[in-house]
N, C-alpha and C positions, 0 to 999 in steps of 0.2 A: 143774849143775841137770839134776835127771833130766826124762824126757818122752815122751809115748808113742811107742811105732815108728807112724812112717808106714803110712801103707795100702799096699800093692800096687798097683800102679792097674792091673793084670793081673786083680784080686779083684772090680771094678767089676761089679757084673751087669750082665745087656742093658739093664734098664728104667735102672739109675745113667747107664750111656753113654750112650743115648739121649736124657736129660735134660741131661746133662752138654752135648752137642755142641745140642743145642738153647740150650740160654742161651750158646754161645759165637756162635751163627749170630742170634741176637735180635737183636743191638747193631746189626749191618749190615745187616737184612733188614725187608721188611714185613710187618704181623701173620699177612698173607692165606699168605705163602710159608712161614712158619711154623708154621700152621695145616696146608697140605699134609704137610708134613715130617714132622711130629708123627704124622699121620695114617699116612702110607706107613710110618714105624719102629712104631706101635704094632703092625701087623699081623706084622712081623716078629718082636717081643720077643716076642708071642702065642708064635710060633711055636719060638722059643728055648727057652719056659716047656713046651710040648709033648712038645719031644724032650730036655728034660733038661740043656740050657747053662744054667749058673747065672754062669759064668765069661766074661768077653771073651776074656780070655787062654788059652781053651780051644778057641776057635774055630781053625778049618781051611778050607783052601778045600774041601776036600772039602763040609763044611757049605755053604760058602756056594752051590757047587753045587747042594746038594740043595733050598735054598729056592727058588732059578731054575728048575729042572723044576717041582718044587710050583705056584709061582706061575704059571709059562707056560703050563698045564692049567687055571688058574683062569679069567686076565686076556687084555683083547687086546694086543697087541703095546706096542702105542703106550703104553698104561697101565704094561707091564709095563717098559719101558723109563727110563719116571718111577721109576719103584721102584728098579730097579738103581743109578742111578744116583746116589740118595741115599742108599743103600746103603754104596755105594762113596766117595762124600764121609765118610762116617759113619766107614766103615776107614780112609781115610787122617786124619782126625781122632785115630782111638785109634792108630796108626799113631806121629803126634805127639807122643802126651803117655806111650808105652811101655806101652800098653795092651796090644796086640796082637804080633803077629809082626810083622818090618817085609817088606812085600811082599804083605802079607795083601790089600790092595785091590786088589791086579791079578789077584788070583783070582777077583774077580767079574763075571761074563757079563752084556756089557750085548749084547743081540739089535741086532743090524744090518740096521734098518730098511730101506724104500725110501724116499725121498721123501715120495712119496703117502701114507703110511702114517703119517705124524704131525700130518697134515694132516686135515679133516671139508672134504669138498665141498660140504655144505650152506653157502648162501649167502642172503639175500635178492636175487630176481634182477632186473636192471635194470629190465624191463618192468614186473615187481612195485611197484618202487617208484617206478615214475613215475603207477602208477598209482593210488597209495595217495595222493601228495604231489600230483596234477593234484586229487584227490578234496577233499583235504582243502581245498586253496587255494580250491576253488571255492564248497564248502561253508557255507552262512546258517548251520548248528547246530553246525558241526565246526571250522570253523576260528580257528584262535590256542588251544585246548583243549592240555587237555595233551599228549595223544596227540600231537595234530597237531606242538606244540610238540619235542616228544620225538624223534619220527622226523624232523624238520628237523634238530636237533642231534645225529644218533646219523649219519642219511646225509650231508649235508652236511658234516661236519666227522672220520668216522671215526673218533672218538674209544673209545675202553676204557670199557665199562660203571663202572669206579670213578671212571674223568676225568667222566665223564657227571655223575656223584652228585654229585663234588666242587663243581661249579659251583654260585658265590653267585651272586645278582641284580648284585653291585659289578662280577663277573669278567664281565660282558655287556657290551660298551658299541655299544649302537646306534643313535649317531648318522652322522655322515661317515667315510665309511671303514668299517664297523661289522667287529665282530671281536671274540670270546672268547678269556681267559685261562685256560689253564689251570693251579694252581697247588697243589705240594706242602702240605700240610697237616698233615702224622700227628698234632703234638698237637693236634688238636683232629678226629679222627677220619674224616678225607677225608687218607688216602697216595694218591698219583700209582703205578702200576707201577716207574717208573724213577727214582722219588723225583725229586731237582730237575732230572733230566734230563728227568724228564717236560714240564717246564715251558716252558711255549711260547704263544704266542699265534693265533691261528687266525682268517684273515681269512673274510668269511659274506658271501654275494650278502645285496642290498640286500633281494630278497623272503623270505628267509630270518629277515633282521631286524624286520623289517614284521611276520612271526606271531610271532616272539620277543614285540616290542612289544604288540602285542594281549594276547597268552598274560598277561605280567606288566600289565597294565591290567586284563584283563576275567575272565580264570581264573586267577592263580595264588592260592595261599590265601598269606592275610599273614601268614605267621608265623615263628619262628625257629628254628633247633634248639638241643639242649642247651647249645650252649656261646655265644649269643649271634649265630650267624651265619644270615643269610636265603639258603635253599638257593634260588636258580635255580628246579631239577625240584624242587615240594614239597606231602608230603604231607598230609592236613590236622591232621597230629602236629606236621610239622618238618620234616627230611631222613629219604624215607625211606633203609628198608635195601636190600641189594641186589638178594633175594630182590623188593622191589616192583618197583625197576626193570625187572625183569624179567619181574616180573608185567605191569608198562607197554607193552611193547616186546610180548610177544605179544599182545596187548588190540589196539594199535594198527598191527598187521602183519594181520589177519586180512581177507583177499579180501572177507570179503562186505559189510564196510564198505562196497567201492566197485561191488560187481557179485554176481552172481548163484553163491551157494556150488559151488565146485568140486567138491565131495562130498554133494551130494545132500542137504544138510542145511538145517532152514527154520530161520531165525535168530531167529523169535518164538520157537521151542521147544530153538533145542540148546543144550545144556549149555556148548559151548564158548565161548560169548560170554559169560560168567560169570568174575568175575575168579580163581577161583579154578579153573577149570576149561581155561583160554586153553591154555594148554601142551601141550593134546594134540591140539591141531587140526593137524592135518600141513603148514597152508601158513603156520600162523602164526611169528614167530620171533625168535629172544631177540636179545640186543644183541650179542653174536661174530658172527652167519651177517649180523648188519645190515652190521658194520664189515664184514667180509670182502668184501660184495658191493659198499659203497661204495668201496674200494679197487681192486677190479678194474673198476670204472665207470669210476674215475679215468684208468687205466691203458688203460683202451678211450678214453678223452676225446684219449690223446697226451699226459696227462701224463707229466713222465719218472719214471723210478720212484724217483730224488733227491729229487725234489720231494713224493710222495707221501709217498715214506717219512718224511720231516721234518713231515708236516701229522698225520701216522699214529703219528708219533713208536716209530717203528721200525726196524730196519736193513734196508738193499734185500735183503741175502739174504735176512731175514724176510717182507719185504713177494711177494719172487719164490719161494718156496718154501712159505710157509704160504697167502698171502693171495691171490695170483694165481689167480682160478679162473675162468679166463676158456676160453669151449670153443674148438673149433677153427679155428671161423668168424670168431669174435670176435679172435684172433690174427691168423689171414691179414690181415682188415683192419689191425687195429694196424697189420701190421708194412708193409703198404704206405702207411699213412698216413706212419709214420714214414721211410719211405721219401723221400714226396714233401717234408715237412717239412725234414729234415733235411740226406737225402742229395743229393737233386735239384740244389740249387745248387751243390755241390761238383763234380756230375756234368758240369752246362754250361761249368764251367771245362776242363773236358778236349778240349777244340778240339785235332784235330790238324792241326800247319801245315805244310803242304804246301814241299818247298823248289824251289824255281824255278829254272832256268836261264838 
């Protein structure tokens, strides 16, 4: 039986391999991670289409070279580093299936960052949010609201903007002991970051639960979302999207809520107490700089960073390399509290005993 010759798979162009390694990365990945990917190789196959590779199998490192200068002139570091490096997943993919040359992915240059350099300093900073969460608790009109609700569950618990969203009313339970579930979902349009590693349960001070309780009695709107489930945070649609949440999170981070504008501005008139305008107020801040600052709170409390990183559901290198943004004053103490916690008893065992004659 006759039948056609096979394709080359040398003959793939940028946009086929690009498509191609994305439906192989689908099956094990969330949409969000997907979505990046997509995004960082479209800018590249642009650029294939530009200078005339119509072929994978015609690429060089020399090429891939010249995308890294290109790019490195455009992006900052850190950005430009995401790129490379799913770049370089992308070669070792065509790598696989005899697309490319074999070796072809260790011709591409991934910038060798510092530390600091993958990391944003911005934070919500303790004093900040003690004085946003004293405001709210004390508050006849603010308190158990959403906001108020929000920034309980976003400081308290350190959770990812998408764990945030995912929360139903079922996944709360604040009775004795009280404590939230957090719980993978994809089909039904709430993924965890680390899918069912994400999943954990996350113990909540007793006053924590108390505005929970209010919030779902007296604010939350009754409703459901598309697929039948009553979001926790909801908006008066459903669940909202992530874009609100974070509309939510600068709305209810803004200073003048609890005191007098840092910047000069009268809150009957500025624009940025406007829900669509929150975002550019400089002290306001979205649900990452929230986590971050609740995790180096944590970390100043003497928690160990085991224990944070499992409530943060992240690994300690992450938690001590991206999250820890604590200054230098805030360290010294740590590290003497930890001191006296830890070390101290260990220390009074070192009695030296004298020998007698």
């Amino acid at each position: 039986m006759s039948g056609r010759r096979r394709r080359d798979p040398r003959d793939l162009s940028p946009t086929d391999a690009a498509a191609r390694y994305l439906r192989r990365r689908r099956a094990d990945s969330t949409e969000k991670s997907v979505n990046g990917w997509e995004y960082r190789l479209k800018l590249w196959v642009e650029w294939c289409e530009s200078v005339g590779i119509e072929r994978v199998g015609d690429l060089r490192g020399y090429d891939l070279d010249e995308y890294f200068e290109l790019r490195s002139a455009e992006i900052a570091p850190v950005t430009l580093e995401g790129e490379m490096w799913t770049l370089k997943s992308l070669c070792e993919f065509l790598e696989d299936i005899d697309a490319v040359d074999e070796g072809l992915a260790e011709s591409v240059r991934i910038p060798d960052l510092d530390p600091g350099d993958r990391s944003s300093d911005q934070k919500l900073a303790t004093d900040d949010a003690m004085a946003l969460l004293d405001y709210y608790r004390d508050s006849e009109s603010d308190y158990g609201t959403r906001a108020h609700a929000y920034l309980e569950l976003a400081w308290i618990t350190a959770a990812r903007q998408g764990g945030l969203r995912a929360l139903d009313v079922r996944d709360a339970h604040l009775d004795e002991d009280p404590y939230v579930v957090f719980r993978h979902r994809p089909e039904t349009d709430t993924p965890l970051k680390n899918k069912l590693g994400g999943e954990r349960p996350v113990a909540l001070p007793r006053e924590t639960a108390d505005v929970l309780e209010e919030y779902v009695r007296s604010h939350r709107y009754d409703v459901r979302d598309d697929h039948g489930r009553q979001p926790l945070l909801a908006s008066a649609q459903g669940r909202p999207s992530s874009d609100a949440v974070r509309n939510w999170s600068y709305l209810a981070t803004e200073p003048c809520i609890h005191s007098q504008c840092p910047h000069g501005k009268d809150p009957e008139t500025c624009l940025w107490t406007d829900y669509t305008h929150a975002s550019k107020c400089p002290s306001s801040r979205s649900p990452h700089p929230i986590r971050t600052g609740a995790i180096t709170w944590m970390l100043n409390l003497g928690w160990p960073p085991e224990d944070v990183a499992e409530r943060a559901n992240a690994s300690v290198s992450t938690i001590e390399q991206h999250y820890d943004k604590a200054d230098r004053d805030e360290r010294r103490r740590r590290l003497r509290q930890r001191m006296e916690q830890r070390r101290r008893p260990l220390v009074d065992t070192m009695e030296v005993e004298y020998a007698t004659n």
